[in-house]
PAPA-627036 format. One record per residue (C-alpha): residue number from 1; chain; x, y, z. Coordinates in nm, 2 decimals, padded with zeros to 4 digits. Layout:
N
num | chaine | c1 | c2 | c3
NUM | A | X | Y | Z .
...
//
This chain:
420
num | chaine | c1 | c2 | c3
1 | A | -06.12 | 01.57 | 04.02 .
2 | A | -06.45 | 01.52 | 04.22 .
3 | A | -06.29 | 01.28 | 04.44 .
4 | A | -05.95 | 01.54 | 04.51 .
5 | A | -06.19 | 01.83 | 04.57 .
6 | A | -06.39 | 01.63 | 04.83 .
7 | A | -06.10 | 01.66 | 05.07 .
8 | A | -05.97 | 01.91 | 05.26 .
9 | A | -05.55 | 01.83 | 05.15 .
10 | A | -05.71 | 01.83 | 04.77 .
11 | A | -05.87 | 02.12 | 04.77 .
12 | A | -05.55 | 02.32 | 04.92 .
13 | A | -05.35 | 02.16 | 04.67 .
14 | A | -05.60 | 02.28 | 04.38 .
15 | A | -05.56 | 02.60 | 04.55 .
16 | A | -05.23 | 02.62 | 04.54 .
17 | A | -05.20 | 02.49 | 04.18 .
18 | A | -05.41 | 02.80 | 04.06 .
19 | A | -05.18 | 03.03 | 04.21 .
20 | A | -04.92 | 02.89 | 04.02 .
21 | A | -05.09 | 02.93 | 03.67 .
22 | A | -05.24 | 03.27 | 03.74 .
23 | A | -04.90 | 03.39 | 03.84 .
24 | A | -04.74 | 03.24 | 03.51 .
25 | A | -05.08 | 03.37 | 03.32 .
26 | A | -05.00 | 03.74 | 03.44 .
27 | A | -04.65 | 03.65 | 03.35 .
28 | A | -04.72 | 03.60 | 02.99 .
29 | A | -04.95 | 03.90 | 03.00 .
30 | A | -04.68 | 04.09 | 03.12 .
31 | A | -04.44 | 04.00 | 02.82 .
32 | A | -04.69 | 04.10 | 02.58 .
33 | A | -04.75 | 04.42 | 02.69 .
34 | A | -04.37 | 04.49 | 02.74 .
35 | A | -04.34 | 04.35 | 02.41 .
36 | A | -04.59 | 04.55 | 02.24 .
37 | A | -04.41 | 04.93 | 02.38 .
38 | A | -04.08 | 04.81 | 02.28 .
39 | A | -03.97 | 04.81 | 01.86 .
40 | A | -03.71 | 04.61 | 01.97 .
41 | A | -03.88 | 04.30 | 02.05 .
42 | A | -04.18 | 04.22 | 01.82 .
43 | A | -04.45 | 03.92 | 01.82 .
44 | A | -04.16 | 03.66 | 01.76 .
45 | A | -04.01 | 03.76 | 02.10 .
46 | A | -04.31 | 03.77 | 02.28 .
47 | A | -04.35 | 03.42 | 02.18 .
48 | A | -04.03 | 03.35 | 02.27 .
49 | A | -04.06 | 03.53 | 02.62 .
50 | A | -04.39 | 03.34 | 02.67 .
51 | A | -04.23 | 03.00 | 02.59 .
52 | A | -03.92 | 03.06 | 02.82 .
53 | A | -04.15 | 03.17 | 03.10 .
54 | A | -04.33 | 02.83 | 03.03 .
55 | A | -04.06 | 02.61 | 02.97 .
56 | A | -03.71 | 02.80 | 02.97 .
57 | A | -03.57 | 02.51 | 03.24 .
58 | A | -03.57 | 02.27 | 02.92 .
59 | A | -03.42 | 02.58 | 02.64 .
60 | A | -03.08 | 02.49 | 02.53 .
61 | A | -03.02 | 02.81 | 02.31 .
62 | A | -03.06 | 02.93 | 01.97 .
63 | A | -02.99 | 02.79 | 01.64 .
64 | A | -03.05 | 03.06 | 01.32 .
65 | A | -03.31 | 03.26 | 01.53 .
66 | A | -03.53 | 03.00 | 01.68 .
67 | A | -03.53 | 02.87 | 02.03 .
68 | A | -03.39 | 02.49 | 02.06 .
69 | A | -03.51 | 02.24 | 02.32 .
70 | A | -03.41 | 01.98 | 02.50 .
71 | A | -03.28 | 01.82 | 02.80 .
72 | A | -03.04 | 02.09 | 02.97 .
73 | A | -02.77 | 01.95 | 03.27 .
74 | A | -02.64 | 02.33 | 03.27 .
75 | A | -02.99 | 02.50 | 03.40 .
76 | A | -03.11 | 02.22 | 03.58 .
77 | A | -02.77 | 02.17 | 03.80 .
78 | A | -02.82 | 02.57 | 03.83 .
79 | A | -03.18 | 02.54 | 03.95 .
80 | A | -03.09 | 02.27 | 04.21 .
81 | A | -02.84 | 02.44 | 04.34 .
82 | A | -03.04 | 02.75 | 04.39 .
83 | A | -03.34 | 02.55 | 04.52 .
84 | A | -03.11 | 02.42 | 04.82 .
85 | A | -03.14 | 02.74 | 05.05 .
86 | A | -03.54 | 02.77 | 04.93 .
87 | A | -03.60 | 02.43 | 05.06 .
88 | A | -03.43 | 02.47 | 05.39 .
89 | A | -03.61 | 02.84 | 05.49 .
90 | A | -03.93 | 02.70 | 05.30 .
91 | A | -03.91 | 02.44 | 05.59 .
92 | A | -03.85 | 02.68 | 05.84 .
93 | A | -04.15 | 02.93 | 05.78 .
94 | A | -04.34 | 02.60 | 05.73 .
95 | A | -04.29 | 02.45 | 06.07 .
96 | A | -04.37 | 02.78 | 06.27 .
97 | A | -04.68 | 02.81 | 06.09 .
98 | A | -04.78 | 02.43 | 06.17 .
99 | A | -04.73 | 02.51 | 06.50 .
100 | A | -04.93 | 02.88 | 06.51 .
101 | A | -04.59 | 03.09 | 06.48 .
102 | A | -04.53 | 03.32 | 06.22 .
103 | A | -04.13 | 03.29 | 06.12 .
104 | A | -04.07 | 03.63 | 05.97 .
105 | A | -03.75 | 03.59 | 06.14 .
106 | A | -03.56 | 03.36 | 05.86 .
107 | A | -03.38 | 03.63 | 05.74 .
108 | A | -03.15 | 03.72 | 06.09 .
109 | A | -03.15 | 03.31 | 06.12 .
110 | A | -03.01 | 03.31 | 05.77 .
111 | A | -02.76 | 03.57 | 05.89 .
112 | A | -02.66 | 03.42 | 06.19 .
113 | A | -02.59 | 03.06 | 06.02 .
114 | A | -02.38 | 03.26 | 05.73 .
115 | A | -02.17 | 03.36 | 05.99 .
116 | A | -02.14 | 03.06 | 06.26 .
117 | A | -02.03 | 02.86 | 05.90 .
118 | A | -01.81 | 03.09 | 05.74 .
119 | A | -01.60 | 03.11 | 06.06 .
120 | A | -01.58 | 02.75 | 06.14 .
121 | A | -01.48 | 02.68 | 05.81 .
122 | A | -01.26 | 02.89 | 05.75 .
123 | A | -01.15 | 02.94 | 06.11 .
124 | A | -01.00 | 02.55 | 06.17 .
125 | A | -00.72 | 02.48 | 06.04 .
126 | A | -00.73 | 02.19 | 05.76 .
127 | A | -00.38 | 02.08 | 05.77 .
128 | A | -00.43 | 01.94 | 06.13 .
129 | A | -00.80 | 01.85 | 06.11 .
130 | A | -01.01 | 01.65 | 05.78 .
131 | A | -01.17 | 01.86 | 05.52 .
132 | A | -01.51 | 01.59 | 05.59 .
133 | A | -01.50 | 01.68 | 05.98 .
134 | A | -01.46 | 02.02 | 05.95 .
135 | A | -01.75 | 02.07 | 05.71 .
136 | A | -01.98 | 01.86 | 05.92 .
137 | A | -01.81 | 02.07 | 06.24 .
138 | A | -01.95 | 02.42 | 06.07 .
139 | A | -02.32 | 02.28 | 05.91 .
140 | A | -02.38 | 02.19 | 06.26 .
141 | A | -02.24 | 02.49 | 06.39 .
142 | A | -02.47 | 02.68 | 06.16 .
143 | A | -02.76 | 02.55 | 06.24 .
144 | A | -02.66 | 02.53 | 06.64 .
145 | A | -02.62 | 02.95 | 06.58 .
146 | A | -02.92 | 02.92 | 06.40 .
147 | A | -03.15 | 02.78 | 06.66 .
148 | A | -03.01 | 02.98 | 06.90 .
149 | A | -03.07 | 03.31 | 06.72 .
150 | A | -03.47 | 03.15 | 06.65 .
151 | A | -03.51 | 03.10 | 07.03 .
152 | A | -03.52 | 03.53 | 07.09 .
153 | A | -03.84 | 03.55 | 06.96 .
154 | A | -03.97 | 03.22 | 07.09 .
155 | A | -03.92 | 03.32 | 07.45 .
156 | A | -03.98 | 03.66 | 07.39 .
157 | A | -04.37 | 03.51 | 07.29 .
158 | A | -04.38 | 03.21 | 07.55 .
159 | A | -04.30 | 03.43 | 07.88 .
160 | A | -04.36 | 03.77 | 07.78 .
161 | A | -04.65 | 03.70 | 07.50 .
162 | A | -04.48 | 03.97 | 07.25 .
163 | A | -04.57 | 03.90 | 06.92 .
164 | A | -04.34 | 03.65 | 06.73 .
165 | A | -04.36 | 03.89 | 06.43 .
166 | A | -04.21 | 04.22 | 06.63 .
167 | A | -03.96 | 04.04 | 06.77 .
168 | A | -03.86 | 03.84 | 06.47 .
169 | A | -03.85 | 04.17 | 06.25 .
170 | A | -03.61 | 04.31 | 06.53 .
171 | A | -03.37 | 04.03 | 06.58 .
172 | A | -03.32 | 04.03 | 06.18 .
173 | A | -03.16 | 04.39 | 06.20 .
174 | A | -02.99 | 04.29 | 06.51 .
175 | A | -02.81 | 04.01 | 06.34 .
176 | A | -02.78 | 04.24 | 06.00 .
177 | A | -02.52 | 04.45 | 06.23 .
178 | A | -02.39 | 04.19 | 06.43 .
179 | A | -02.28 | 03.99 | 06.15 .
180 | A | -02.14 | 04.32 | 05.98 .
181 | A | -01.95 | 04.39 | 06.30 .
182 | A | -01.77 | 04.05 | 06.36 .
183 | A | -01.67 | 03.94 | 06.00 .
184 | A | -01.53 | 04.39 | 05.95 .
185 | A | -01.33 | 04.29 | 06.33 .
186 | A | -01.23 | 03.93 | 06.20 .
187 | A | -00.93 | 03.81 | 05.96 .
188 | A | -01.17 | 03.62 | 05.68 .
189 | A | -01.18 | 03.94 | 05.46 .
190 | A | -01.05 | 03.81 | 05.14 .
191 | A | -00.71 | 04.01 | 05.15 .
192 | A | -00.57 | 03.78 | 04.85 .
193 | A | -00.70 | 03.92 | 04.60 .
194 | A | -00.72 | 04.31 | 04.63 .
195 | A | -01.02 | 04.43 | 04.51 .
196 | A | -01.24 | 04.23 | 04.74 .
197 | A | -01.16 | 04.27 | 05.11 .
198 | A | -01.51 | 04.39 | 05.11 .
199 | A | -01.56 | 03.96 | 05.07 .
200 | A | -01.55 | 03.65 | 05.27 .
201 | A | -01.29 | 03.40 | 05.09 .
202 | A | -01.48 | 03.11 | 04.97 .
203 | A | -01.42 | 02.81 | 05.14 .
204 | A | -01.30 | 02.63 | 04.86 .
205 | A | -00.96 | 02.85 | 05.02 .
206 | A | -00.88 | 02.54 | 05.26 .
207 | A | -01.09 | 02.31 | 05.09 .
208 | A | -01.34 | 02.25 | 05.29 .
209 | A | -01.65 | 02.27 | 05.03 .
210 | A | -01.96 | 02.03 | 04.96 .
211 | A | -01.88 | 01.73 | 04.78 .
212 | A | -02.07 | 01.72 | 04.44 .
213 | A | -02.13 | 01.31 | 04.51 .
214 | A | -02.16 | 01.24 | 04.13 .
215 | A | -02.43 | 01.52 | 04.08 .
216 | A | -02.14 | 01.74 | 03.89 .
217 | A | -02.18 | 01.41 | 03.62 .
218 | A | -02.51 | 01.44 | 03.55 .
219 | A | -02.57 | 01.80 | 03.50 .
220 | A | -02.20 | 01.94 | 03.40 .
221 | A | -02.10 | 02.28 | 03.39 .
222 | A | -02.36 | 02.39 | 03.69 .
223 | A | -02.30 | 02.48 | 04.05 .
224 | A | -02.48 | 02.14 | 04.17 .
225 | A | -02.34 | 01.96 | 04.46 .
226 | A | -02.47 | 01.72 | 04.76 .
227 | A | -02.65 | 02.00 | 04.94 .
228 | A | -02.99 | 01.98 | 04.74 .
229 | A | -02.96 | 01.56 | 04.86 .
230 | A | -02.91 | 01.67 | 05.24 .
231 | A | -03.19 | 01.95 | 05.18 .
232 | A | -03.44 | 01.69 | 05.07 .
233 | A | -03.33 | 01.41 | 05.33 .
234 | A | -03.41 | 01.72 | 05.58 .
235 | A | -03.72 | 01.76 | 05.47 .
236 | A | -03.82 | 01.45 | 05.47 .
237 | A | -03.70 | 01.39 | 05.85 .
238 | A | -03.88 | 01.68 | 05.98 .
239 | A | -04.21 | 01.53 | 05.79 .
240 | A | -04.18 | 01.25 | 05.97 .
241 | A | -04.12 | 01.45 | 06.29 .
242 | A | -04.45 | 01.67 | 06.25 .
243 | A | -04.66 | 01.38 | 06.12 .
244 | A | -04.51 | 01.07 | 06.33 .
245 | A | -04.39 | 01.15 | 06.62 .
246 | A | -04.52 | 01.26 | 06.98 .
247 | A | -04.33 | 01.57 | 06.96 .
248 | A | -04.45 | 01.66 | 06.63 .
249 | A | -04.85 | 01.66 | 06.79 .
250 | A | -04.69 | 01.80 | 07.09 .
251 | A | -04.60 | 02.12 | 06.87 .
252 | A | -04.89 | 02.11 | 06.64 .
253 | A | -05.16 | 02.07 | 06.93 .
254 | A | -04.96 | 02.43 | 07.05 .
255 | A | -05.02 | 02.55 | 06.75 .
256 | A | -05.40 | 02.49 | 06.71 .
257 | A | -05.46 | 02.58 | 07.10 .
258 | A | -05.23 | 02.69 | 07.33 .
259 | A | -05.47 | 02.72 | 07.62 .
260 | A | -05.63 | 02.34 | 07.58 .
261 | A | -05.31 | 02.18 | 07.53 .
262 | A | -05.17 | 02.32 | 07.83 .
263 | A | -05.48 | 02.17 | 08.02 .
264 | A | -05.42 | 01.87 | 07.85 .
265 | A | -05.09 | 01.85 | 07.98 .
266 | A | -04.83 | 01.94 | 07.71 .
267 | A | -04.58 | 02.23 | 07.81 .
268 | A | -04.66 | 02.52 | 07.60 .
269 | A | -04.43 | 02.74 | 07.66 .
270 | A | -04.16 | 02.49 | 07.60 .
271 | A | -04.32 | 02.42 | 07.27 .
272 | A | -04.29 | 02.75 | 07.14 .
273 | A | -03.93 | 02.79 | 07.23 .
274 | A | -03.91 | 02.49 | 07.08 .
275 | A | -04.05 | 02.53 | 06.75 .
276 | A | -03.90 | 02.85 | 06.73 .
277 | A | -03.51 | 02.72 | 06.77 .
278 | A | -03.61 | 02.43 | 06.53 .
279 | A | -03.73 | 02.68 | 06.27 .
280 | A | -03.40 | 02.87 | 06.34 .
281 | A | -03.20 | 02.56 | 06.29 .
282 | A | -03.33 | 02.53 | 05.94 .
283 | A | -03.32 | 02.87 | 05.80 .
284 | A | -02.95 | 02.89 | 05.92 .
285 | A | -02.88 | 02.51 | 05.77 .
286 | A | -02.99 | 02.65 | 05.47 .
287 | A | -02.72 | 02.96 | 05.48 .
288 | A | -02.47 | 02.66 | 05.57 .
289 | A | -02.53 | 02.46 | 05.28 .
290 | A | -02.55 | 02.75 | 05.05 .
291 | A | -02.23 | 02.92 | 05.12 .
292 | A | -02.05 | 02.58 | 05.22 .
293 | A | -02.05 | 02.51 | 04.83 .
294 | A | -01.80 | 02.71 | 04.78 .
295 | A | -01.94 | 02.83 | 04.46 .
296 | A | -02.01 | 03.20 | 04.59 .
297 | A | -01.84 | 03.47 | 04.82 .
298 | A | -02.01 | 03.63 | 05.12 .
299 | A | -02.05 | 04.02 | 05.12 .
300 | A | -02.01 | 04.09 | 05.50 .
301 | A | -02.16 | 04.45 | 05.45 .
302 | A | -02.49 | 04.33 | 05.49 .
303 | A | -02.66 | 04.57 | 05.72 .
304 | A | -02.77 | 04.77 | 05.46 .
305 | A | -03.02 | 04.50 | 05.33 .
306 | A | -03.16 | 04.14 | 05.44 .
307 | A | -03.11 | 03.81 | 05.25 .
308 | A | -03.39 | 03.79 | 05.01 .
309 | A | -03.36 | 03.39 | 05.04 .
310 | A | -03.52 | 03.42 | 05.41 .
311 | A | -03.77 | 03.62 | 05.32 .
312 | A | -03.88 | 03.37 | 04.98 .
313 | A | -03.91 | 03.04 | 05.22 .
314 | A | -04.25 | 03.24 | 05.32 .
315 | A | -04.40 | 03.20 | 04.97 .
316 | A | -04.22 | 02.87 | 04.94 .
317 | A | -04.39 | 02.73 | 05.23 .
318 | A | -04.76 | 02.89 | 05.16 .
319 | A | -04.75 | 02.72 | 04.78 .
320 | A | -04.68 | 02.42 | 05.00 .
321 | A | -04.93 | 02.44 | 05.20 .
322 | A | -04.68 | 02.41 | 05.51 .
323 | A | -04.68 | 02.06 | 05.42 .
324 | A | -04.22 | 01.96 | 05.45 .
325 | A | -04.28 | 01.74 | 05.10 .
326 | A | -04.46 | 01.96 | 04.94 .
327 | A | -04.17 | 02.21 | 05.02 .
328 | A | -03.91 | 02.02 | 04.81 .
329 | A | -04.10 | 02.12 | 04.51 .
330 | A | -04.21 | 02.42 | 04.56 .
331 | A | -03.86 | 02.52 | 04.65 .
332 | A | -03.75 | 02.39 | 04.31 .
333 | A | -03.99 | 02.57 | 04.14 .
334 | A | -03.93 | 02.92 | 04.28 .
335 | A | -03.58 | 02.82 | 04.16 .
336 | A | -03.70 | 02.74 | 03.82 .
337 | A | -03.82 | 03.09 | 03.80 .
338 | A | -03.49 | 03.26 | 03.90 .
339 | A | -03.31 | 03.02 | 03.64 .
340 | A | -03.59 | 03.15 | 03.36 .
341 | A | -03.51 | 03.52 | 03.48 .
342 | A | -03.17 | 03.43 | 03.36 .
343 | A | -03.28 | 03.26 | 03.08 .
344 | A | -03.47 | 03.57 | 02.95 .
345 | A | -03.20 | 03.77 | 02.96 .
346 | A | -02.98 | 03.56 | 02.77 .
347 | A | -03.21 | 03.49 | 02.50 .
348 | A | -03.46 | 03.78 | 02.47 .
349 | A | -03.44 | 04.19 | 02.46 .
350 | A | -03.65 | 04.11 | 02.82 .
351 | A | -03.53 | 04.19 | 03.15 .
352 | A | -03.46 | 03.88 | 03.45 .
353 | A | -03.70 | 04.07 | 03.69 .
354 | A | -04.04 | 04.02 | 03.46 .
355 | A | -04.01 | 03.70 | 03.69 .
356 | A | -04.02 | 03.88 | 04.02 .
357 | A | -04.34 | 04.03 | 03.88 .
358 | A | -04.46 | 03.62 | 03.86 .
359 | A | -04.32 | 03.58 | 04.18 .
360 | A | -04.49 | 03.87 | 04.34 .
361 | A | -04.86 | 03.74 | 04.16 .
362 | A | -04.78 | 03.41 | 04.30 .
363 | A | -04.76 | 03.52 | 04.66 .
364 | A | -05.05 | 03.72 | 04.66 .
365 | A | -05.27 | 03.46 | 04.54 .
366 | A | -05.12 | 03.20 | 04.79 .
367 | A | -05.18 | 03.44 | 05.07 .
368 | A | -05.54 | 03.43 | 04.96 .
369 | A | -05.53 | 03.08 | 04.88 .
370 | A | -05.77 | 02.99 | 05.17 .
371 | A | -06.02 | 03.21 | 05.00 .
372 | A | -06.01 | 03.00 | 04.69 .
373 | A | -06.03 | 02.68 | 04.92 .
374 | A | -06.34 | 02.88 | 05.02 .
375 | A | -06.51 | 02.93 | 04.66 .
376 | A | -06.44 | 02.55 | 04.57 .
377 | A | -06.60 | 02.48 | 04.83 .
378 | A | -06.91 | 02.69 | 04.79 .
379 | A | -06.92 | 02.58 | 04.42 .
380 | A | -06.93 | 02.19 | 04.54 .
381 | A | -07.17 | 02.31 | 04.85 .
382 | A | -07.38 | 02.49 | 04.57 .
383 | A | -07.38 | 02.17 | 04.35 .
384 | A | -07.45 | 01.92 | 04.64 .
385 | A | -07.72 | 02.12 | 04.70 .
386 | A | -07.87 | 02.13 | 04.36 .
387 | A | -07.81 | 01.76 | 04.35 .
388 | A | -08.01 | 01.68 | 04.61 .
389 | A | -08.34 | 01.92 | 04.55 .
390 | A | -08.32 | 01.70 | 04.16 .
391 | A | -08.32 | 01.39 | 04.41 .
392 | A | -08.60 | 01.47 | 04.68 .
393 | A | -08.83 | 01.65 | 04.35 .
394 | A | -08.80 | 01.33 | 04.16 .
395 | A | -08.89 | 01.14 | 04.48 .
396 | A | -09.17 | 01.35 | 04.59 .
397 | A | -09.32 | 01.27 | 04.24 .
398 | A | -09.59 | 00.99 | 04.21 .
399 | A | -09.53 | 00.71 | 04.02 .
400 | A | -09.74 | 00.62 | 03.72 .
401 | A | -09.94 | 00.31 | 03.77 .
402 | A | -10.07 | 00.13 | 03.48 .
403 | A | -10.46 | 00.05 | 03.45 .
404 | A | -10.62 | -00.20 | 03.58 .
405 | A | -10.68 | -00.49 | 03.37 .
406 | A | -11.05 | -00.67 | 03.40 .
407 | A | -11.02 | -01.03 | 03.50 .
408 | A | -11.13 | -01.24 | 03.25 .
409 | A | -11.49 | -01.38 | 03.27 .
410 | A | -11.52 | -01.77 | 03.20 .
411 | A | -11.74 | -01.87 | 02.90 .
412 | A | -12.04 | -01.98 | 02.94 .
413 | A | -12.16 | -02.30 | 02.75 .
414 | A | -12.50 | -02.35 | 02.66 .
415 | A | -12.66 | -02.73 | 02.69 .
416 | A | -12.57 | -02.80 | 02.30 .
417 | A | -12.20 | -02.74 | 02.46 .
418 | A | -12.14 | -02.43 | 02.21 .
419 | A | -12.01 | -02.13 | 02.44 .
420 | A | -12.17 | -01.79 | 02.45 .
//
């Protein structure tokens, strides 16, 4: 531990790991107190809430009263599935704020993908054209609208120096409405079935959904499918991207000084645009790999609210230190939470959204995470410090030398040859 906290990536990740428990601490303190105002619930299912909240990923059910355990396909699949989108606009706050921008803008992005996909998908026709092309034809499409839509705000900062955040909150209401406007003017309403032309049909209509590439095998019954595999490879590319490449530096060096990379030569204005649109790439790839599924229908009426999946890459990508790795697992674990929400319902008197209270703690105390970064570091300054006075007192003291021993004085011998 001394060794992690000596570095600057181990005391972030320390950090981050704190925020974590104290979220699921509050969590648990949460329960108890719900648990002690209602009748209904008891100390056996405050137990049982505090477990789940711990663990609920691996609870298969109930058998006579008591919570089994064990390995569960069902919630896993579920929580991979769900952790697909997290990843993507997890990687999109992520590389805005490695390159000084702020992407509050994830949620329009989303949008914008949701529609670019939906329409592609549905929109060519799969009798004349393969299912495989046309799903490649709308992720692409997606995250082209994406980029496109991310872009606003990044010129909007480069040339006019607004703020990324102004224009990003303004471009998400923009898209709200223009997405509401073209799918209420368009023919994908789900007319089949009555009752929900206020729907997009599912694009398991012309089959043109993500394969499951064996994943529906290994956790059955869940909504798993090859998305959480193109999600992670994703990731991992725009790692190497930030962290390998001349274009990665390019952006980052933007990001820690715009000024002194411009007199070092790199275009900063391009940069921005740049990291903007690549940002907006990935918040709308993950709308395109979450509603290419097939598994859910799109509500076009969405200008009445935003996409809560934009807006939860932020926490996402400050748990993970806005480190593209990293963002693969927080993304799974904010989709561990949902699954226990779920979970807690199911199998206790408690209510799914205890868990957005986690989730809320959680964010707080990453916002503030540098400030912990801060106190570990004053308590191994402190320590250091104390180390050292030990070191120069013990120095500074004499050391005890032993007397003097008397040499020894030859005998004398007297003429009879006895000595003295």
């Amino acid at each position: 531990m001394k060794n992690i906290l000596q570095k600057d990536g181990g005391r972030k990740v320390v950090a981050s790991l704190l925020s974590i428990l104290a979220g699921l601490l509050v969590g648990a303190i949460v329960l108890a107190i719900v648990g002690m105002t209602k009748n209904a619930i008891g100390p056996a299912g405050i137990w049982d809430g505090i477990r789940i909240i711990f663990g609920g990923i691996f609870v298969t059910g109930r058998d006579g009263g008591a919570l089994t355990w064990g390995f569960n396909p069902t919630s896993i699949g579920t929580m991979l599935f769900r952790a697909t989108p997290l990843i993507m606009t997890g990687l999109s706050v992520a590389v805005a704020f490695k390159t000084g921008l702020f992407n509050i803008g994830a949620p329009g992005q989303y949008l914008m993908g949701t529609m670019a996909t939906l329409m592609l998908a549905l929109g060519i026709p799969s009798e004349s054209v393969p299912a495989g092309l046309i799903w490649v034809i709308a992720f692409l499409g997606g995250c082209l609208a994406g980029a496109l839509w991310g872009a606003i705000p990044g010129l909007l900062k480069a040339f006019l120096n607004i703020n990324e955040v102004l224009a990003c909150i303004m471009t998400n209401w923009l898209a709200a409405n223009v997405v509401t406007w073209a799918f209420d003017a368009s023919n994908f309403k789900n007319v089949t079935e009555g009752t929900k032309t206020g729907y997009i049909y599912k694009t398991t209509f012309n089959g043109v959904e993500t394969p499951k590439m064996g994943l529906d095998q290994l956790f059955p019954n869940s909504q798993v499918n090859g998305g959480i595999i193109v999600a992670i490879v994703i990731a991992i590319g725009m790692y190497i991207l930030m962290n390998k490449t001349t274009l990665g530096y390019q952006l980052k060096a933007c990001g820690a000084n715009r000024h002194a990379a411009r007199y070092a030569g790199i275009q900063d204005k391009r940069n921005i645009v740049l990291s903007m649109a690549i940002a907006g790439a990935l918040a709308a790839g993950g709308a395109s790999l979450y509603w290419l599924s097939g598994n859910t229908e799109f509500y076009w009426s969405t200008y009445q609210s935003l996409p809560a999946t934009g807006f939860n890459g932020i926490p996402v990508a400050l748990l993970a230190i806005n480190n593209p790795i990293g963002v693969i697992f927080t993304g799974i674990f904010m989709a561990m939470l949902d699954v226990v929400g779920q979970q807690l319902t199911g199998l206790t008197a408690y209510n799914e959204y205890i868990t957005d209270v986690i989730i809320a703690v959680i964010v707080y105390l990453s916002a503030f995470s540098l400030l912990i970064q801060m106190l570990i570091g004053r308590i191994r300054t402190k320590k250091a410090a104390q180390a050292a006075a030990v070191e120069e007192t013990a120095a500074a003291e004499p050391a005890e030398v032993p007397p003097e021993i008397p040499p020894e004085t030859p005998e004398k011998q007297t003429e009879g040859g006895e000595a003295e």
